[in-house]
VODREN-235016 format. One record per residue (C-alpha): x, y, z. Coordinates in steps of 0.001 Angstrom, whole numbers, plus 500000, padded with zeros to 6 digits. Layout:
<rs>
r u = X, v = Y, w = Z
...
</rs>
This chain:
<rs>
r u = 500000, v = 500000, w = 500000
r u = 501038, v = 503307, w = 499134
r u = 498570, v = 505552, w = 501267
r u = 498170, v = 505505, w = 504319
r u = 495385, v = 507925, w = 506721
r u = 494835, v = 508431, w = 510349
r u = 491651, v = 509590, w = 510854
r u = 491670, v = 511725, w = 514036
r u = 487769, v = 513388, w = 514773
r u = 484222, v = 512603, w = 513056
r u = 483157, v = 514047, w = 510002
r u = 481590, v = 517667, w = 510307
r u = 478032, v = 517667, w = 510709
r u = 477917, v = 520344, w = 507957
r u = 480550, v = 521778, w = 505537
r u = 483106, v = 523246, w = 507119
r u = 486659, v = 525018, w = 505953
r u = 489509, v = 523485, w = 506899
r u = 493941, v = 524123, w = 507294
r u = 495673, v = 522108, w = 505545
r u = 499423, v = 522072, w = 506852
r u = 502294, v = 520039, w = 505359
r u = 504354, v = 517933, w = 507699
r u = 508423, v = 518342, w = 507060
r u = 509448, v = 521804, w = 507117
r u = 505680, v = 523223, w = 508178
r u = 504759, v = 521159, w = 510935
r u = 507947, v = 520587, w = 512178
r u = 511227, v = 520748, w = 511386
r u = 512791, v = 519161, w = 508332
r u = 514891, v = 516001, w = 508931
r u = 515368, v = 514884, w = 505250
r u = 513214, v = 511541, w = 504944
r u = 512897, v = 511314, w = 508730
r u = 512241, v = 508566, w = 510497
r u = 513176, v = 508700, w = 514220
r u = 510532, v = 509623, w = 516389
r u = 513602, v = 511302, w = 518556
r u = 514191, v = 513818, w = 516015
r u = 510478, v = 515254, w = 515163
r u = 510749, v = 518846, w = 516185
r u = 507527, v = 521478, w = 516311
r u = 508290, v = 524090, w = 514123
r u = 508164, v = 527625, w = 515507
r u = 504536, v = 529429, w = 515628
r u = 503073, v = 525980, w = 515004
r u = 500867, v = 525676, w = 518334
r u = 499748, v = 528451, w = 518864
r u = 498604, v = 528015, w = 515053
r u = 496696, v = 524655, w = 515653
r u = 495723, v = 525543, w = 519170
r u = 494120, v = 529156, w = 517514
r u = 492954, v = 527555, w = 514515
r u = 491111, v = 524478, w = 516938
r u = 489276, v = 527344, w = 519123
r u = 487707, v = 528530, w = 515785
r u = 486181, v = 525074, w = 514455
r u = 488717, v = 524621, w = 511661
r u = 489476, v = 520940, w = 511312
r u = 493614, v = 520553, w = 510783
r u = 494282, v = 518202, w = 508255
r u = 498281, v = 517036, w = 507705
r u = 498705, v = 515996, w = 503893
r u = 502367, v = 514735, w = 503274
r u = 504749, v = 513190, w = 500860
r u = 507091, v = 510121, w = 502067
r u = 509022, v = 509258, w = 499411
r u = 511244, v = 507833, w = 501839
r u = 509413, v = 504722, w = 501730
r u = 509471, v = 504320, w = 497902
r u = 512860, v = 504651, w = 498439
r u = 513155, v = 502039, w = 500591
r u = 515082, v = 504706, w = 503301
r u = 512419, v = 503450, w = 505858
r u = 508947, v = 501384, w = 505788
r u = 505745, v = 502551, w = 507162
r u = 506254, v = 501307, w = 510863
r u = 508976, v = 503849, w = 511062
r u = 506642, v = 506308, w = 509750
r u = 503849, v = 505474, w = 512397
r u = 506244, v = 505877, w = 515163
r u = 507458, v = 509059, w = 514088
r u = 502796, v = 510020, w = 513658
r u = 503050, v = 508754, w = 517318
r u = 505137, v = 510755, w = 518583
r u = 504017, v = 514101, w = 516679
r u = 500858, v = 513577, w = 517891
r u = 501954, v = 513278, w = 521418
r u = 503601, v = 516399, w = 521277
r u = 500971, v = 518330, w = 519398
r u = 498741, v = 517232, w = 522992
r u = 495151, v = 517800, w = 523006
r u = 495817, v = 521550, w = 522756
r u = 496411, v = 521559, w = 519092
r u = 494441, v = 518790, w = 518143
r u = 494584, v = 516950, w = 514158
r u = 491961, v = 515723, w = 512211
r u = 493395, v = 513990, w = 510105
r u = 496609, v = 513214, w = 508614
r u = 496984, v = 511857, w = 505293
r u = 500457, v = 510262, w = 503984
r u = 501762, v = 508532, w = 500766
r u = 505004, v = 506519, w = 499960
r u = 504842, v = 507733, w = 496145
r u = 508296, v = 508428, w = 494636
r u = 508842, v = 511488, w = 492226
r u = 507918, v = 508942, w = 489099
r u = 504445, v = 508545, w = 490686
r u = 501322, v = 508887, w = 488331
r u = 499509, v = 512422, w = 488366
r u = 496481, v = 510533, w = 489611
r u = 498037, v = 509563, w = 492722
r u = 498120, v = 510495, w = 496555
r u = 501543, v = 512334, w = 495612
r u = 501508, v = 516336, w = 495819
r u = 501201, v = 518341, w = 493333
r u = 497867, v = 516021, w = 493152
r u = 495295, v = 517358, w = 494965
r u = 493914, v = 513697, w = 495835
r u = 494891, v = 513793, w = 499561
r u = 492696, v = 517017, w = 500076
r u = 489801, v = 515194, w = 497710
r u = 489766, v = 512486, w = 499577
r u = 490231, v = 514406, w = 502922
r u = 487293, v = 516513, w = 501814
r u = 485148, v = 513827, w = 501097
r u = 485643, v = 511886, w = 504293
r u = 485114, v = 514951, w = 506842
r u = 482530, v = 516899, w = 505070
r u = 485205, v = 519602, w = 504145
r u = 484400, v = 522541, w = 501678
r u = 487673, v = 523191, w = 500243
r u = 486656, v = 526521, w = 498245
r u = 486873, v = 528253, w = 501321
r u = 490208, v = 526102, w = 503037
r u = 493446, v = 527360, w = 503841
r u = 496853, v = 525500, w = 503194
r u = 500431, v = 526218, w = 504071
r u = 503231, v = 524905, w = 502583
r u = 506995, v = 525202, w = 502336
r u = 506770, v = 523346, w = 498336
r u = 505529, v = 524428, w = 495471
r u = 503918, v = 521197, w = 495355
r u = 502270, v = 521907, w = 498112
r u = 500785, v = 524959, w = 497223
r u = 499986, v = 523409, w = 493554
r u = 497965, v = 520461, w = 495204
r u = 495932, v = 523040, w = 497017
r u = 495015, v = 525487, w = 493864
r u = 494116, v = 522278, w = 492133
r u = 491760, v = 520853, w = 494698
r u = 490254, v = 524423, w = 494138
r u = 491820, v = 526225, w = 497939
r u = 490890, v = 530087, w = 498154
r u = 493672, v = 530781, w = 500039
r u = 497529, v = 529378, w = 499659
r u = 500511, v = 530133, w = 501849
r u = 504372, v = 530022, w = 501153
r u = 506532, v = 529930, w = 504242
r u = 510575, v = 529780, w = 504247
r u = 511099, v = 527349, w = 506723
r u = 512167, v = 523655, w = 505548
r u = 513180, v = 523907, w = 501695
r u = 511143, v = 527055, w = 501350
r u = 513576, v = 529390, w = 500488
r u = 515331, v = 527357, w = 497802
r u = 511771, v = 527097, w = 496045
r u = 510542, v = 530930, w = 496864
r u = 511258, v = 532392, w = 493314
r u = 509365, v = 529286, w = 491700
r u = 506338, v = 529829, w = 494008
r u = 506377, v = 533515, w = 492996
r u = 507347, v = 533089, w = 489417
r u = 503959, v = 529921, w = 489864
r u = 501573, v = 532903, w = 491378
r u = 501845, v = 535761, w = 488853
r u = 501449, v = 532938, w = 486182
r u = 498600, v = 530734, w = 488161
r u = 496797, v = 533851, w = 488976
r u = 496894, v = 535573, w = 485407
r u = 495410, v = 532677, w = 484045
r u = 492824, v = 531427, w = 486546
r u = 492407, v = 534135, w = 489385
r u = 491264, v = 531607, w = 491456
r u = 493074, v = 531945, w = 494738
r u = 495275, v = 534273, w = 496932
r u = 498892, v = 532901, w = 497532
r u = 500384, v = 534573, w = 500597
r u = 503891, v = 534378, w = 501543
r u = 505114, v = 534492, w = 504955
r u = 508780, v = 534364, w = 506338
r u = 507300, v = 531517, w = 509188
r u = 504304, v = 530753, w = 510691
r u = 505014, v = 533050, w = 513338
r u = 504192, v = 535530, w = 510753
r u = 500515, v = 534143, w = 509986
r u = 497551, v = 536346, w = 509761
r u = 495134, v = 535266, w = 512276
r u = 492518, v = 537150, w = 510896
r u = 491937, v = 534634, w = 508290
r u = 490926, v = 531941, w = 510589
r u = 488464, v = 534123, w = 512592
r u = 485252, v = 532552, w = 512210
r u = 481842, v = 534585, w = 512234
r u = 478393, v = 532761, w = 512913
</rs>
């Protein structure tokens, strides 16, 4: 199996928007195909993020790549134990929805799990009653940020931590283009998420 989920709270009783967060260099820190629980560090600005976003009725959904596993670098036991442990830092105060993971390689097929396909947010959407025109992802890839604006996000973040300033200038160079043609969503870029507009998660009922 290439996919794997973890399926953290019930479905929403009605439609509701959702973050989407990538796991290395988001979440936490980037270990380059990590796979010792030891190692998993939160990334700066990340709880109070969850624990803000949680208070507001946003579900947090984790969508990540492993290609580590394709690789054959670890297996998914390795993976699990490194879920474990993220989740027991995370603690109930920044709780996860979901978290959705795939052991594609880069020669995966577009129709796959592996970002830039939006399938982990389709599939995400479908399974907690998520509407993902008004959803919110952050990423540190330009994957990332591709697989939301295909699965139809209205909002996209870029922030520099983990490999995102090597792939800035694509992500910008991706925006102008992306948005000339479609003028679908709003790509935001952020230095970290210590820098992230709160304002976008207040909700009003």
């Amino acid at each position: 199996m290439h996919e794997r989920r973890r399926l953290l709270q019930a479905p929403s009783l009605t439609p509701q928007p959702a973050l989407f967060l990538d796991r290395d260099g988001v979440l936490i820190e980037d270990r380059h195909h990590l796979c010792d629980p030891e190692q998993v560090e939160i990334c700066a600005g990340a709880l109070p993020l969850l624990k803000y976003a949680s208070q507001q009725g946003w579900p947090i959904v984790v969508i990540t790549n492993q290609s580590g596993i394709a690789r054959g670098y670890f297996d998914w036991d390795a993976y699990e134990r490194v879920t474990d442990h993220l989740l027991w830092l995370l603690g109930a105060n920044a709780p996860i929805a979901a978290i959705y993971a795939n052991g594609h390689g880069p020669d995966a097929p577009s129709t796959s799990w592996r970002k830039p396909s939006p399938v982990m947010l389709l599939v995400a959407a479908q399974e907690l009653n998520l509407d993902l025109s008004r959803s919110l992802l952050i990423g540190d890839r330009l994957s990332d940020l591709q697989a939301g604006a295909r699965a139809g996000l209205s909002l996209i973040m870029h922030v520099l931590s983990g490999l995102g300033v090597e792939e800035r200038a694509a992500v910008e160079r991706w925006g102008i283009n992306s948005n000339s043609i479609h003028n679908k969503f709003e790509l935001t870029l952020l230095n970290s998420l210590l820098d992230f507009p709160y304002h976008h998660l207040r909700r009003t009922y």
